[in-house]
N, C-alpha and C positions, 0 to 999 in steps of 0.2 A: 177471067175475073181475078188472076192471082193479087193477092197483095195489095187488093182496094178496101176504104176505108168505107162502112156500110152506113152509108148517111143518105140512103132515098127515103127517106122515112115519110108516109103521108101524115101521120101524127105532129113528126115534129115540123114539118112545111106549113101545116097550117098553124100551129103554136105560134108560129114563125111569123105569121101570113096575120093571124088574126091580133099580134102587139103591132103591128106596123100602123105607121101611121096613113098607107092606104088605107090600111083595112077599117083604121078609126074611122075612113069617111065613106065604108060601103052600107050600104043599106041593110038593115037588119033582117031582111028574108033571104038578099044574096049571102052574106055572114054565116047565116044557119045554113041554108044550102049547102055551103063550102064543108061546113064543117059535118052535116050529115053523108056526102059523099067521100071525106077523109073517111067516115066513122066505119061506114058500107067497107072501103077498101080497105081498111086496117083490119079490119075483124076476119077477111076473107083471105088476106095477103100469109104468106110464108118463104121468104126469101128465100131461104137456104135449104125448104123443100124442091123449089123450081130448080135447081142448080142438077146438071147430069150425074150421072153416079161416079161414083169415086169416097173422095174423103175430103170434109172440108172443114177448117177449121176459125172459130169466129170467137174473138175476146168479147166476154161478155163483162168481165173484168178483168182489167190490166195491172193494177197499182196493188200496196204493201196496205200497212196501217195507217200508214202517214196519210194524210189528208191529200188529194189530188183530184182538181177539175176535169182532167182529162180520163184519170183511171180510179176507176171503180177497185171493191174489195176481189183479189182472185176468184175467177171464175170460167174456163175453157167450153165452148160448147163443140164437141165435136159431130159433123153428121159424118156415118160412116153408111153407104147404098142408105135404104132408107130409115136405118137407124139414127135418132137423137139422142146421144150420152151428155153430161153435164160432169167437167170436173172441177172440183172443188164448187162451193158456194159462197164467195163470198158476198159483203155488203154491198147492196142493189144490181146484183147481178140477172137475180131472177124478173126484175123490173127491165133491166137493159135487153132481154129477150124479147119483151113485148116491142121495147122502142125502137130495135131492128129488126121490127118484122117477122120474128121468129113464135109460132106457136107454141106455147111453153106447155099445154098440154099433150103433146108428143115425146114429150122426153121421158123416155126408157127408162134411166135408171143414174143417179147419178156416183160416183167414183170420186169419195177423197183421198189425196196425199197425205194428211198428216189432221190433227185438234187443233192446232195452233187458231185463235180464234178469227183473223180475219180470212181463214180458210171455210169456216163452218157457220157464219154469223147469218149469211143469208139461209140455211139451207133448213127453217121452219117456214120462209114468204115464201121458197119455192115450193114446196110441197103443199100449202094451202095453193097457190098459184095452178100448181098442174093440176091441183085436184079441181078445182073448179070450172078453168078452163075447159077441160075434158071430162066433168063427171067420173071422172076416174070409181071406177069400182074396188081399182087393190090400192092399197098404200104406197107409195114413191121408196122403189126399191132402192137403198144405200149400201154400197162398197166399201171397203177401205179394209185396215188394218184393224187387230182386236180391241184397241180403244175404239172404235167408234161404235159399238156397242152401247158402252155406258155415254155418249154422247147422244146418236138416235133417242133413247130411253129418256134421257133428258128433255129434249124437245118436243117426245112426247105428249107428257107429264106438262112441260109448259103447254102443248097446244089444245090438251085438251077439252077446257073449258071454251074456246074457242070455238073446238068444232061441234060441242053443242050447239050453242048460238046457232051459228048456220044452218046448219039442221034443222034445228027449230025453226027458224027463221021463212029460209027458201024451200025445203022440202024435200024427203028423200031423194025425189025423181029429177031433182037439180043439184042437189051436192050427195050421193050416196052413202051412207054410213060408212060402210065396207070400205071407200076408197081413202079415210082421211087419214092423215097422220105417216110416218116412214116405219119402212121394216127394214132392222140392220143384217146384213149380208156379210161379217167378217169375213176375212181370211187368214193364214196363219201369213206371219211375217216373215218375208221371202227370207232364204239364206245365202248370200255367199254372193254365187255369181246368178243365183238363181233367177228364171222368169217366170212367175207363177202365174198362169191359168187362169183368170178373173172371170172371163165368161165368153160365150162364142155363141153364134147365132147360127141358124140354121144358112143362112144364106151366104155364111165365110164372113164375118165379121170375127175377130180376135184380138181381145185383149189381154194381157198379161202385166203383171206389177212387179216390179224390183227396187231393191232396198237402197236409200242415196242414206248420205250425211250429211245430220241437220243435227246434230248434238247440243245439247242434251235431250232431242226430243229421240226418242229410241225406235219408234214407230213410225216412221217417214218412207214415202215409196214415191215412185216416180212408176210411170206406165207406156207401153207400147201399145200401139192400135195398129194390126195389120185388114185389110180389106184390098180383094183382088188384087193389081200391082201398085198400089199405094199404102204409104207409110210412114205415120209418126212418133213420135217419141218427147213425150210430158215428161220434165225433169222434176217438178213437185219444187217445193226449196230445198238447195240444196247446197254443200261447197262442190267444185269443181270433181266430179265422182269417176270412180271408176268404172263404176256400173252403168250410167249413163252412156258414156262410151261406148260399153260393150255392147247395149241392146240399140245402142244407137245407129249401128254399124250398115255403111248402105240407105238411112232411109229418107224419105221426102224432104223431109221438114222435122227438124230438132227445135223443139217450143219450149226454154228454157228461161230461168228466172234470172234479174240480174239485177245488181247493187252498183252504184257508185262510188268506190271508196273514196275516191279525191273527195267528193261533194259530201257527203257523211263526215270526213272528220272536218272538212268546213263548217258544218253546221254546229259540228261538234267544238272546236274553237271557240265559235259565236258566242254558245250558250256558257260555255266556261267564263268567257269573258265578263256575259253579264250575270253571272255569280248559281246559273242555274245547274249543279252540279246534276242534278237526278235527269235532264236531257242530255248531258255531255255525254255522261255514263251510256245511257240507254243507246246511242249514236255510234259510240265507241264500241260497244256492244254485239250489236247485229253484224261486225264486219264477219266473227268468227264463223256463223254458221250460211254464210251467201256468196256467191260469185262473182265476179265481177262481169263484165261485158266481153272482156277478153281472154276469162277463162273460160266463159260462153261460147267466145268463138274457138277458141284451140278446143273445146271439145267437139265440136262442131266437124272442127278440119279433121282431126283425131278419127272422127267418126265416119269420114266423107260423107255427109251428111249435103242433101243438096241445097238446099238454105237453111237458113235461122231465126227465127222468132221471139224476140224476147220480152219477156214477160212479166208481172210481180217487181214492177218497176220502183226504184227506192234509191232516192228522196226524190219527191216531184222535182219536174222538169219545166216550170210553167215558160222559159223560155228557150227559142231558135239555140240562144248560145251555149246553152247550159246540154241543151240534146246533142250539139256537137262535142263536149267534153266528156258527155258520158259512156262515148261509143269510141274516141279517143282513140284509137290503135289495135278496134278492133277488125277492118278490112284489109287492115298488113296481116291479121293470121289466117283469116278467114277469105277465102275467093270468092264463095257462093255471097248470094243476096244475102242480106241482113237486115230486117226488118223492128224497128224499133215499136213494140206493140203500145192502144191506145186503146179505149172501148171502141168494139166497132170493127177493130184490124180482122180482116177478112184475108185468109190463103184458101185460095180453089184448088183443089189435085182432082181433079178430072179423069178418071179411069181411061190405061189407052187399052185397054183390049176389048 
C-alpha cells in the first residue's frame, strides 16, 4: 500500500453518488438505503487500523497558510503498531481524519513542531473530535516545546464554554466531563545535537524531538518515531538543518516540508506589479525560514534516507505543470522515491520482522 492516495472513502463515494445526476433519478428509498449503508460502513470502518504492524504515515494535512484545494492546514497522522499520534493540527485536519476513514477517537496523543498558527489552528476541533468520538475520559494529551503550554491554556479557556453546552446537552455518560479539553505535556527545548525523549510505549514505540531552524521562531522541533525495524523522521518547518540530517540517518521515510522559491517570488513579482506591496513582502519573506524541494532531497541523500515525503507544501500547486517545477531537480540529488505529499498521501512501512 506504499505511497497510495487514500481515497476509498464510503462517505465521499456517496457525496459523490448522491450529486450525480443518476442518483437525481434514483428513487428516494434506494437513495436513503445508499446512504444509510455508507453511514453503517463509515462509522465502523478504520483504514489505517486494518493496515499490518509496522508504521504508517497518512497526510491529514499537506499544505502552508496559503489557501489550497488539495492541501489542508499541517497535519501528520502517524500509526506506530497500534498506536495513533497526531502531528501538528492544522485547519481541517481533524475533519480530514474522519473522511479517510480514520477514527479520530484513538488518537493517543498529539505532538507539535512549533505556535506558528496554521500548525495549531485545528487542534481545539480535534480535541472536541476525539473526545466525543470516544467518550474520552482524560483530556487529548499535547506535546511540543514550552510555548505550548501557554497555547493548550489558551484553547482551553476558548473551549470552555463549549464543553458546557455538550455536557448539558448529551450527558455525562455521552461526553464525559473528565475527558474535555487538552492537557499540555511540555518538554524542555532539545539542545544542540540533542534527541530528546518525548515519550515510549510499553510495546517499543519511540519518539524523540530535536531542534531545526525556523528563525525567529526559537521553539521549533522536528521528531523521530522509531517502532520495531521501521522509521521516520518529521522535519517540522524548517531551512535545510543539520539536525535533521543527523537523526535522519538510515531511516524509512524522511517527511519534510518544502517551499517553491522560483513560484514564491513569482507570485511575489505579481503582487509587486499590481501595487500590492504587503503580499510581495510577505512572499519574499517566508523564503528565509523553508526549504526548498532540493534541499529536501539533499538532506534526504545526506541522510540515506530511503524515500522522501514532502509536505507543508507552498504556494499551491493547482496545476500538472506547476508540480513539475516545483520538484525541478530534485530526483538528480535524491535516488530514493520522492513523493509529493496531498491530503490523503498514504506511505505503508509494514514491519519485516
Amino acid at each position: 500500500m506504499s505511497d497510495n492516495r487514500v481515497r476509498r472513502f464510503l462517505t465521499a463515494t456517496t457525496a459523490r453518488l448522491i450529486s450525480s445526476r443518476l442518483a437525481a433519478r434514483l428513487p428516494e428509498r434506494m437513495t436513503l438505503r445508499l446512504l444509510e449503508r455508507a453511514i453503517t460502513v463509515g462509522m465502523t470502518r478504520d483504514d489505517l487500523a486494518a493496515l499490518p504492524d509496522g508504521i504508517h504515515v497518512l497526510l491529514c494535512g499537506a499544505g502552508s497558510p496559503l489557501p489550497d484545494i488539495k492541501r489542508s492546514g499541517p497535519c501528520v497522522a502517524v500509526q506506530a503498531g497500534p498506536h495513533l499520534f497526531v502531528f501538528d493540527a492544522g485547519a481541517n485536519g481533524a475533519r480530514n481524519l474522519s473522511r479517510f476513514s480514520v477514527n479520530v477517537g484513538r488518537v493517543e496523543a498529539v505532538l507539535l513542531t512549533h505556535a506558528h498558527s496554521d500548525h495549531i489552528d485545528g487542534l481545539g476541533e480535534l480535541g472536541v473530535l476525539r473526545w466525543a468520538n470516544a467518550a474520552a475520559d482524560r483530556p487529548l494529551t499535547v506535546h511540543g516545546p514550552p510555548v505550548l503550554a501557554e497555547v493548550v491554556a489558551g484553547f482551553n479557556r476558548a473551549y470552555a464554554p463549549d464543553a458546557g453546552y455538550r455536557i448539558e446537552h448529551h450527558g455525562p455518560d455521552v461526553v464525559p466531563p473528565s475527558g474535555a479539553g487538552l492537557d499540555a505535556a511540555p518538554f524542555p527545548l532539545p539542545t544542540d545535537a540533542e534527541l530528546h525523549p518525548v515519550l515510549e510505549t510499553a510495546d517499543g514505540v519511540r519518539i524523540g524531538a530535536f531542534a531545526v531552524t525556523h528563525d525567529p521562531v526559537s521553539e521549533a522541533v522536528g521528531y523521530r518515531i522509531d517502532y520495531r525495524d521501521r522509521s521516520v523522521v518529521l522535519s517540522g518547518d524548517t531551512t535545510k538543518s543539520a539536525n535533521v540530517i543527523r537523526h535522519a540517518q538510515g531511516v524509512d521515510l524522511l517527511v519534510h516540508e518544502a517551499l517553491g522559491k522560483q513560484l514564491t517570488r513569482q507570485i511575489a513579482g505579481a503582487a509587486r506589479a499590481v501595487g500590492n506591496t504587503r503580499a510581495a513582502a510577505i512572499m519574499s519573506d517566508i523564503e528565509s525560514y523553508h526549504a526548498t524541494p532540493q534541499e529536501a532531497a539533499e538532506a534526504a541523500a545526506e541522510a540515506g534516507a530511503g524515500q522522501l515525503l514532502l509536505y507543508h507544501i507552498a504556494p499551491p500547486l493547482p496545476l500538472p505543470a506547476l508540480e513539475r517545477l516545483f520538484l525541478k531537480g530534485a530526483a538528480e540529488v535524491f535516488s530514493g522515491k520522492i513523493t509529493l505529499g496531498a491530503d490523503g498521501t498514504l506511505i505503508s512501512l509494514p514491519s519485516q520482522q
